[in-house]
PyMOL Python script that loads the backbone (N, CA, C, O; Angstrom):
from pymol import cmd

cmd.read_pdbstr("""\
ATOM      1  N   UNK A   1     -37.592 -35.584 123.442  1.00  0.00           N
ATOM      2  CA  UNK A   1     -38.574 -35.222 122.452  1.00  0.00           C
ATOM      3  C   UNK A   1     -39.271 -33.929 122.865  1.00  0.00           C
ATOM      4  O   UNK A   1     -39.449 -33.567 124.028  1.00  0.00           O
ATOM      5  N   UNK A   2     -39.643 -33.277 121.751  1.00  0.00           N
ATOM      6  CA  UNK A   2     -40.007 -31.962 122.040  1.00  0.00           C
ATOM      7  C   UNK A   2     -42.119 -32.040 123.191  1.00  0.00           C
ATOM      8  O   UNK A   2     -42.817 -33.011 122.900  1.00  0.00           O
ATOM      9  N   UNK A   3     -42.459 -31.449 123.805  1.00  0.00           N
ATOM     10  CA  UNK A   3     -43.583 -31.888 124.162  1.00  0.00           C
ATOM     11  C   UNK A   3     -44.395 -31.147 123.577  1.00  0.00           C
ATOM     12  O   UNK A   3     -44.102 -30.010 123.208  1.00  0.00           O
ATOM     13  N   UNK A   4     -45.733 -31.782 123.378  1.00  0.00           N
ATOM     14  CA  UNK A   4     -46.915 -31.524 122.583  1.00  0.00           C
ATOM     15  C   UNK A   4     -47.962 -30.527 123.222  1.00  0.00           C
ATOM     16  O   UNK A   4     -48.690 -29.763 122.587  1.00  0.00           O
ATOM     17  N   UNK A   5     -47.916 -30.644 124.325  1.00  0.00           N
ATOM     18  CA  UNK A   5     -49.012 -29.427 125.113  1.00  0.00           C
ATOM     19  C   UNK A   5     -48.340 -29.206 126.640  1.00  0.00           C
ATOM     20  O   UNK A   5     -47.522 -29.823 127.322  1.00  0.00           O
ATOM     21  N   UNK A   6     -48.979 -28.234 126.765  1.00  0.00           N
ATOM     22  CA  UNK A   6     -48.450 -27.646 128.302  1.00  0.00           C
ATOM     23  C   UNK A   6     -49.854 -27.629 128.963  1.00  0.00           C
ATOM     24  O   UNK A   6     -50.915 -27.367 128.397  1.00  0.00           O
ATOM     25  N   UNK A   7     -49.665 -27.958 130.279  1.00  0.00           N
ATOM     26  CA  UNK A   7     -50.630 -28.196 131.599  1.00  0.00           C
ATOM     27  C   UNK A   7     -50.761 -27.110 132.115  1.00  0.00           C
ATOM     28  O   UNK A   7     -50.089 -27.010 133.142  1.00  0.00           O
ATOM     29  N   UNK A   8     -51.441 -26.078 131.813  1.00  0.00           N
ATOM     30  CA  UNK A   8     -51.475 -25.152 133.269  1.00  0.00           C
ATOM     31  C   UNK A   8     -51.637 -25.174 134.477  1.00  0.00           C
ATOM     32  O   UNK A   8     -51.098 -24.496 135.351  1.00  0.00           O
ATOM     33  N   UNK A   9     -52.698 -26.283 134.566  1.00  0.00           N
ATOM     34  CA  UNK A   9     -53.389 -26.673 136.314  1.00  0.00           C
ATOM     35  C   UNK A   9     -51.739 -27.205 137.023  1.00  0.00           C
ATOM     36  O   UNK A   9     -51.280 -26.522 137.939  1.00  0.00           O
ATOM     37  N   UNK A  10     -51.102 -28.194 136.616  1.00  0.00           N
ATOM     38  CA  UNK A  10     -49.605 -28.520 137.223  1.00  0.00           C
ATOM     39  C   UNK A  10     -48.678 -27.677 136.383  1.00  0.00           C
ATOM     40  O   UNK A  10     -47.851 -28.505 136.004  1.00  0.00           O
ATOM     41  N   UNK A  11     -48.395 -26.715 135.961  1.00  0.00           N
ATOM     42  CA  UNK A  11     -47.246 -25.836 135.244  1.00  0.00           C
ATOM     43  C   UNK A  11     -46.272 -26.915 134.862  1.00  0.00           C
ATOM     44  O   UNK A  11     -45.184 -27.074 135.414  1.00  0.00           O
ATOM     45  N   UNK A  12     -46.778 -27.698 133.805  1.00  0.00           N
ATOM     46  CA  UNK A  12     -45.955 -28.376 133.431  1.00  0.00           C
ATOM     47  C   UNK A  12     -46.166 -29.185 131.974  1.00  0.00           C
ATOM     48  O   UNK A  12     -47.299 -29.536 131.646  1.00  0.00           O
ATOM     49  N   UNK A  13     -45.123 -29.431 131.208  1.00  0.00           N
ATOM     50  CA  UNK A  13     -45.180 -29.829 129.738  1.00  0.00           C
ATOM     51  C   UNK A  13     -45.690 -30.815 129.994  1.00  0.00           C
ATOM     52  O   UNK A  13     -45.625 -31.313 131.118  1.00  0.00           O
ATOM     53  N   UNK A  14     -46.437 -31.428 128.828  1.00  0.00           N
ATOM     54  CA  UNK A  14     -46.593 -33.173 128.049  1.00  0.00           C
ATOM     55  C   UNK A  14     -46.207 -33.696 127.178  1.00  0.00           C
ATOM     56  O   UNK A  14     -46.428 -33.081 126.135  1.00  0.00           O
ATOM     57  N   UNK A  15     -45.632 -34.713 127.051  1.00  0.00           N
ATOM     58  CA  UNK A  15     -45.326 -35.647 126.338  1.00  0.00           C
ATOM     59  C   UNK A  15     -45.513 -36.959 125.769  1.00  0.00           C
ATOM     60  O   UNK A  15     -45.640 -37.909 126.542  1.00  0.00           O
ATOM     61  N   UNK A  16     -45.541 -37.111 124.729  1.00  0.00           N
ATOM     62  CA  UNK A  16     -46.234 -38.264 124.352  1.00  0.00           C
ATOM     63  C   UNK A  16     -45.243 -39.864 124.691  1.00  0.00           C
ATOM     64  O   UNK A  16     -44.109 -40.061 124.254  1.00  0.00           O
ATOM     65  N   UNK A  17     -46.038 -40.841 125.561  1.00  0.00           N
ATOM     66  CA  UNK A  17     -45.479 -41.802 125.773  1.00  0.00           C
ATOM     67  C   UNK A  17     -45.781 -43.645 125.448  1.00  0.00           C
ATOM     68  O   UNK A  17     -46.900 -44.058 125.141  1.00  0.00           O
ATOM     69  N   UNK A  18     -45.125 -44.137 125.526  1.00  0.00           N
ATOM     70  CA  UNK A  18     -45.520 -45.633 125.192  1.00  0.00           C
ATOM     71  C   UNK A  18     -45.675 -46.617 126.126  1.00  0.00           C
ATOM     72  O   UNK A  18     -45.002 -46.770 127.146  1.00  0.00           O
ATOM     73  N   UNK A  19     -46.752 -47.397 125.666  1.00  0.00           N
ATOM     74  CA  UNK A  19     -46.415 -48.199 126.613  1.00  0.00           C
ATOM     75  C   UNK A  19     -47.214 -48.267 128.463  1.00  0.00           C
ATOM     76  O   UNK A  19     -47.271 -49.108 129.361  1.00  0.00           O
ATOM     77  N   UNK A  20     -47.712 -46.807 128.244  1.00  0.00           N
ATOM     78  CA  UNK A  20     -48.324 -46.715 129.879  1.00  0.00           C
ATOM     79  C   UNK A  20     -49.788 -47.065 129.476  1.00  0.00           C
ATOM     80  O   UNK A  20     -50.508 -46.237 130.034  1.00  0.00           O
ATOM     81  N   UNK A  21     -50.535 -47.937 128.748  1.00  0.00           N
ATOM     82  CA  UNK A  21     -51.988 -47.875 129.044  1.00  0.00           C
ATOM     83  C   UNK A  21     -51.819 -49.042 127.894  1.00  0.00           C
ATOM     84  O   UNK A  21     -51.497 -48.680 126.762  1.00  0.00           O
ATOM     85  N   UNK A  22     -52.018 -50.348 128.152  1.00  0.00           N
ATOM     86  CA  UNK A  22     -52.323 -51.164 127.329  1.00  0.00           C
ATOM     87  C   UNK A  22     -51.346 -51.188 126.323  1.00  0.00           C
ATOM     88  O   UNK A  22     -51.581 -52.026 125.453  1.00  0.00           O
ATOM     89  N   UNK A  23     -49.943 -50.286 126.112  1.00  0.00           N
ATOM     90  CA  UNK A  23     -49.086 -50.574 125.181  1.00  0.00           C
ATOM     91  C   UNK A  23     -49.475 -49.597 124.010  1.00  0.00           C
ATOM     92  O   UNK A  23     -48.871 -49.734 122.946  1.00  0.00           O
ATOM     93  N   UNK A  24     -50.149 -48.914 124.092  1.00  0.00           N
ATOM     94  CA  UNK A  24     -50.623 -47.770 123.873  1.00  0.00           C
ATOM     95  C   UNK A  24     -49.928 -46.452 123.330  1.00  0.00           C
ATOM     96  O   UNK A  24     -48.867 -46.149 123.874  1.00  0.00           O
ATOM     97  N   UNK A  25     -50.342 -45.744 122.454  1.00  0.00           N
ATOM     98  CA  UNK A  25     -49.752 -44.092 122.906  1.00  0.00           C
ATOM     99  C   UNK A  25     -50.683 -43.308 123.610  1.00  0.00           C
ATOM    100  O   UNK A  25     -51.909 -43.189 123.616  1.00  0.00           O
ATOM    101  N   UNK A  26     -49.660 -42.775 124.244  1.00  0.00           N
ATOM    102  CA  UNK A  26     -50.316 -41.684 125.617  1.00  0.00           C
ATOM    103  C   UNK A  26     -49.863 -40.606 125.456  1.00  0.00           C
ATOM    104  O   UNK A  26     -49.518 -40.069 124.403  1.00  0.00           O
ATOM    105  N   UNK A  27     -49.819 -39.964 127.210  1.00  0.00           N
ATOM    106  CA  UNK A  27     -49.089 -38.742 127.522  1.00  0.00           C
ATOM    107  C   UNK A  27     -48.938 -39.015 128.595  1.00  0.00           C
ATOM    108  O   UNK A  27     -49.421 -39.946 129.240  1.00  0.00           O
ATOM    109  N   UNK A  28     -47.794 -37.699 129.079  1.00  0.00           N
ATOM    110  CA  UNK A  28     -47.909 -38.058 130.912  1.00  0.00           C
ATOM    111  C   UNK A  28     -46.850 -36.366 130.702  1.00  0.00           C
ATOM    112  O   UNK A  28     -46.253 -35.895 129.734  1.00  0.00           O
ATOM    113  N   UNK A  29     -47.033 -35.920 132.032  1.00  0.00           N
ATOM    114  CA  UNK A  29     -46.086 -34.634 132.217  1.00  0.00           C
ATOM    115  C   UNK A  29     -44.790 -35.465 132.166  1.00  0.00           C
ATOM    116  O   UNK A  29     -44.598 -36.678 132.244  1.00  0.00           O
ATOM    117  N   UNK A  30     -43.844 -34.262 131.988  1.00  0.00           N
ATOM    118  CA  UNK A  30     -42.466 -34.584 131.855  1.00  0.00           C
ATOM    119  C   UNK A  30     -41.942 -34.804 133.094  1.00  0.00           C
ATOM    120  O   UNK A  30     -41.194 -35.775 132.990  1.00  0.00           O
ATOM    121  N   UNK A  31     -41.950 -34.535 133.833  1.00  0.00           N
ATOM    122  CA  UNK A  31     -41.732 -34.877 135.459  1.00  0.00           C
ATOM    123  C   UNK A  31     -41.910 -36.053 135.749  1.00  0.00           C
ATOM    124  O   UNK A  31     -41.133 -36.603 136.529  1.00  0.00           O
ATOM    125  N   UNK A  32     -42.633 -36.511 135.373  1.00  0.00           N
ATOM    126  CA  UNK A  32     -43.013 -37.768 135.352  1.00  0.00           C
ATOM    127  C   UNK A  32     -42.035 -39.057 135.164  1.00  0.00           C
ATOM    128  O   UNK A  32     -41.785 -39.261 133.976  1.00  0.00           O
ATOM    129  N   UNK A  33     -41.287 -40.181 136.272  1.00  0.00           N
ATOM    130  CA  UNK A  33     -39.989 -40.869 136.024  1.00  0.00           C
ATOM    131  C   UNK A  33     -40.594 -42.068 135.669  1.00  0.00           C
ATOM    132  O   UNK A  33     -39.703 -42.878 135.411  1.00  0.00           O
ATOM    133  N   UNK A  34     -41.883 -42.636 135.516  1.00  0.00           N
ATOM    134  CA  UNK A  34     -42.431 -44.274 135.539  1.00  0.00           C
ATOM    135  C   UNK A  34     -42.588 -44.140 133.886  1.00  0.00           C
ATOM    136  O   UNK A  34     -42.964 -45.253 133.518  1.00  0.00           O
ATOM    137  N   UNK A  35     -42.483 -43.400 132.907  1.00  0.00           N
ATOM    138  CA  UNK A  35     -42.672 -43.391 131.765  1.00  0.00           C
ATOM    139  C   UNK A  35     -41.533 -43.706 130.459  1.00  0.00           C
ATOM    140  O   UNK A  35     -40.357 -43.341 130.474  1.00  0.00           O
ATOM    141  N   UNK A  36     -42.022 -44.264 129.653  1.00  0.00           N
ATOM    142  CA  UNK A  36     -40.991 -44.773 128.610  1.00  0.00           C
ATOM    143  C   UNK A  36     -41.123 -43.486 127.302  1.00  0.00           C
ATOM    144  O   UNK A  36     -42.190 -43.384 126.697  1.00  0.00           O
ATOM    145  N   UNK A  37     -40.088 -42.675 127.009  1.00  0.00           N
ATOM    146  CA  UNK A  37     -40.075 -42.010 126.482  1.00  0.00           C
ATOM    147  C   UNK A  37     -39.382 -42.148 124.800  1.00  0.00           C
ATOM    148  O   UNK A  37     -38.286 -41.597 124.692  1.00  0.00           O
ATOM    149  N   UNK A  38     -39.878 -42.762 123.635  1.00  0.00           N
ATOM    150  CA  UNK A  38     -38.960 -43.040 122.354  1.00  0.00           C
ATOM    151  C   UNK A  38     -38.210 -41.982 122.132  1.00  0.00           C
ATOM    152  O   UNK A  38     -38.651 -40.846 122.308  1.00  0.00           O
ATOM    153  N   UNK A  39     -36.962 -42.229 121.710  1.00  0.00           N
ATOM    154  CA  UNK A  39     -35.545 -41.910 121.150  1.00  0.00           C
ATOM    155  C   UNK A  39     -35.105 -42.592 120.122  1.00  0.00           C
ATOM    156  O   UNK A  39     -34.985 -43.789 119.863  1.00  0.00           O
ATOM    157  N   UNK A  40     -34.776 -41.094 119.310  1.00  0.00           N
ATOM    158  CA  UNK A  40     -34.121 -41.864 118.005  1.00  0.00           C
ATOM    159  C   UNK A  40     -32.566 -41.585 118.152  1.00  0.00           C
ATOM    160  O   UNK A  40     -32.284 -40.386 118.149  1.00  0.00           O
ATOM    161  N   UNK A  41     -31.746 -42.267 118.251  1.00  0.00           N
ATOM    162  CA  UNK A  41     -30.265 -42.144 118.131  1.00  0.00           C
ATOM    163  C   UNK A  41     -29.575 -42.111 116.615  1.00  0.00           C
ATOM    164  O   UNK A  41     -29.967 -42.960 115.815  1.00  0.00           O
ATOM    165  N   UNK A  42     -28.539 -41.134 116.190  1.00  0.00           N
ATOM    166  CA  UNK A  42     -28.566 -40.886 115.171  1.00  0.00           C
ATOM    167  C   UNK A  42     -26.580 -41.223 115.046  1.00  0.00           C
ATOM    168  O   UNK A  42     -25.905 -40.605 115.869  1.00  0.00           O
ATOM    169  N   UNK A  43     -25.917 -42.042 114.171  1.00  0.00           N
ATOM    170  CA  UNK A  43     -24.551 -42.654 114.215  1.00  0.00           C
ATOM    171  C   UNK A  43     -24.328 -41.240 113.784  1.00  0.00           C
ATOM    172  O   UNK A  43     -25.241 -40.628 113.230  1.00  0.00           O
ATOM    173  N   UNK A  44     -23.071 -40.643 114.025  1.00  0.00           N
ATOM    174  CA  UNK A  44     -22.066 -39.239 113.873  1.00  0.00           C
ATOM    175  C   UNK A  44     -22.144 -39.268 112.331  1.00  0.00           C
ATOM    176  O   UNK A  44     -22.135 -38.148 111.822  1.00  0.00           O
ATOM    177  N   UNK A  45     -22.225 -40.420 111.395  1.00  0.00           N
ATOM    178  CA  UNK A  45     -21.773 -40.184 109.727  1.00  0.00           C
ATOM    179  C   UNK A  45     -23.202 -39.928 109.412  1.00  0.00           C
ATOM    180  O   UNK A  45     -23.441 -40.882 108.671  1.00  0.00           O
ATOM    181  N   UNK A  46     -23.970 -39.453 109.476  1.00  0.00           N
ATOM    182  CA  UNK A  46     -25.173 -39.410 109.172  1.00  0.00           C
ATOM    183  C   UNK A  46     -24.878 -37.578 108.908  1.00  0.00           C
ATOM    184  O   UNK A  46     -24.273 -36.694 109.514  1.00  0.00           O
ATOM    185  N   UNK A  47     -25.524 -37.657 107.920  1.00  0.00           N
ATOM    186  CA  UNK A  47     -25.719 -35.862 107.494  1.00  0.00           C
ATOM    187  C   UNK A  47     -27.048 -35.654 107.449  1.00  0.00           C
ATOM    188  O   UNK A  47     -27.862 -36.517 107.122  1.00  0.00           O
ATOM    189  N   UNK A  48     -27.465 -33.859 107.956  1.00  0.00           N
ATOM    190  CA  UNK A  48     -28.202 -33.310 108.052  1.00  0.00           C
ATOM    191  C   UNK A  48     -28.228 -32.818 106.397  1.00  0.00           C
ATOM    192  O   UNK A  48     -27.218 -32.340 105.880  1.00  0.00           O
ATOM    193  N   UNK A  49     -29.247 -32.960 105.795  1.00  0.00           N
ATOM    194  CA  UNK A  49     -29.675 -32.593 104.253  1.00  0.00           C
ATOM    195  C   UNK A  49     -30.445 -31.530 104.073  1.00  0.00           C
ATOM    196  O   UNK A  49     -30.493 -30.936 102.996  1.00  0.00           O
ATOM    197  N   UNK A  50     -31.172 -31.166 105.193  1.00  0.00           N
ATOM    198  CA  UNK A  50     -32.814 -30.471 104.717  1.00  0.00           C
ATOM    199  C   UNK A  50     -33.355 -30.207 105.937  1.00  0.00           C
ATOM    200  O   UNK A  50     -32.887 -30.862 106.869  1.00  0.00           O
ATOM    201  N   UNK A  51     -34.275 -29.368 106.198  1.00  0.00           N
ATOM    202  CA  UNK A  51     -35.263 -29.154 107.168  1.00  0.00           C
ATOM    203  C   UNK A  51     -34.854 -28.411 108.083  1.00  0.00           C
ATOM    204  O   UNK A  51     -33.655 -28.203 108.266  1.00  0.00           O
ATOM    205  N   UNK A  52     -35.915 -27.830 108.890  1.00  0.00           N
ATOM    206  CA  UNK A  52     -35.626 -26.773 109.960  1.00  0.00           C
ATOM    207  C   UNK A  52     -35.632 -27.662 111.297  1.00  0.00           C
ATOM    208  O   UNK A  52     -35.250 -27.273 112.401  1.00  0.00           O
ATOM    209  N   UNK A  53     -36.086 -28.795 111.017  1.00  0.00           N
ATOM    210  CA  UNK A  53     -36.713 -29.982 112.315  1.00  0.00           C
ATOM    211  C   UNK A  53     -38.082 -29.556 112.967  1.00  0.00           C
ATOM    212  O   UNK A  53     -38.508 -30.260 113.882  1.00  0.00           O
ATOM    213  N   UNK A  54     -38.856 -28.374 112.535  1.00  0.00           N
ATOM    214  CA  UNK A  54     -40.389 -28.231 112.612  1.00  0.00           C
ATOM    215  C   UNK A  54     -41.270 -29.498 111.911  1.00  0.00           C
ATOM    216  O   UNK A  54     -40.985 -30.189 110.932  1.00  0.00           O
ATOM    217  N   UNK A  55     -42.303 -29.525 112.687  1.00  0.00           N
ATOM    218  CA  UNK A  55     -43.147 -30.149 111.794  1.00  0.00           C
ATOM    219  C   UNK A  55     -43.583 -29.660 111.015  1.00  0.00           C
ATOM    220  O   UNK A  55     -44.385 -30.529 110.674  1.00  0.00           O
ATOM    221  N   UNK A  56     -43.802 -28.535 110.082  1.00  0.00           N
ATOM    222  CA  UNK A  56     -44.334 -28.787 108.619  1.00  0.00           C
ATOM    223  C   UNK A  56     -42.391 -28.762 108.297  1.00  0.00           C
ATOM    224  O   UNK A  56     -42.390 -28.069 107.280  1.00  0.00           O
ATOM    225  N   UNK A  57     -41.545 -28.950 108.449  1.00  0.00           N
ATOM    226  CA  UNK A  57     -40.835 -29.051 107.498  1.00  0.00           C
ATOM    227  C   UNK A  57     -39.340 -29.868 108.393  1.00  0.00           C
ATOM    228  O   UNK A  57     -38.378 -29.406 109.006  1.00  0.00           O
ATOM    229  N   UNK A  58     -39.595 -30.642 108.205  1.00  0.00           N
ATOM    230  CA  UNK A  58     -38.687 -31.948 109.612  1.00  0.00           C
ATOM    231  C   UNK A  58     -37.610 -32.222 108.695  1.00  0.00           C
ATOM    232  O   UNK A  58     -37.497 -32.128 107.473  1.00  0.00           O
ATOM    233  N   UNK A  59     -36.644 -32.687 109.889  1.00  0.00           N
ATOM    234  CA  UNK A  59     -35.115 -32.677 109.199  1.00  0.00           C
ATOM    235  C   UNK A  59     -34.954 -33.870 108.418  1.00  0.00           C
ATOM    236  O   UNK A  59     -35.543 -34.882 108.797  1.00  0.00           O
ATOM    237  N   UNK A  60     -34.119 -33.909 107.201  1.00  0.00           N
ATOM    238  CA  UNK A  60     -33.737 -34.691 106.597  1.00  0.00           C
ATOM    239  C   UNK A  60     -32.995 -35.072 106.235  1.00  0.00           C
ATOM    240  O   UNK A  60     -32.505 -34.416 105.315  1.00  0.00           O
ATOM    241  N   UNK A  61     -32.223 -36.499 106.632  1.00  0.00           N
ATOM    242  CA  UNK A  61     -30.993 -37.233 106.500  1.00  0.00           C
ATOM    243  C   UNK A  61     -30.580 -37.656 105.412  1.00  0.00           C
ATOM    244  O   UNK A  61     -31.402 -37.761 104.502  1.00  0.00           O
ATOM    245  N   UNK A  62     -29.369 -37.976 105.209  1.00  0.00           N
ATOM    246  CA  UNK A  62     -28.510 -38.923 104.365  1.00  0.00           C
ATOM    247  C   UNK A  62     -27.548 -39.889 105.431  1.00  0.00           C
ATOM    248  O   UNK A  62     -26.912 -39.473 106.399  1.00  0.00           O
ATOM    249  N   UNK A  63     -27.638 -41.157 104.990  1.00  0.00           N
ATOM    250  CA  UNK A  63     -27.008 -41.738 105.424  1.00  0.00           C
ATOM    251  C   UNK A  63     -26.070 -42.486 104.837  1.00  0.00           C
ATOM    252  O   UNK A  63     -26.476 -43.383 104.098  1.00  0.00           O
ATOM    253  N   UNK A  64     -24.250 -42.266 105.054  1.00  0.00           N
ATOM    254  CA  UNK A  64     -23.268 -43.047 103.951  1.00  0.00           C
ATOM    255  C   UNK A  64     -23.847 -44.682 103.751  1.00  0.00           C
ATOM    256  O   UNK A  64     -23.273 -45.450 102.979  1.00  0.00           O
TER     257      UNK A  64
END
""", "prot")
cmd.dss("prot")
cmd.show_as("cartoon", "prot")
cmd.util.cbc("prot")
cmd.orient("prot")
């Protein structure tokens, strides 16, 4: 997943995570290995329809 802010004090990205604080959404640097990171897995027949995959304008599927 793409990360949401960068750390200057540790030169290093953040990312938003689950699960580390009460089940929660968080963050934690990317370096970081104790963290559960969501993934979306996408089957090969699935078509790309639309979008640049930015957030104001996110990609959009078809699925057979």
């Amino acid at each position: 997943m793409s990360p949401y802010s960068y750390y200057v004090e540790s030169n290093s990205a953040r990312v938003f995570v689950a699960g580390s604080w009460y089940g929660r959404l968080s963050y934690a640097n990317v370096t970081d290995n104790h963290i559960i990171r969501p993934v979306i897995s996408l089957k090969s027949s699935v078509v790309v329809t639309g979008g640049d995959g930015s957030g104001t304008n996110p990609y959009t599927v078809e699925m057979p």
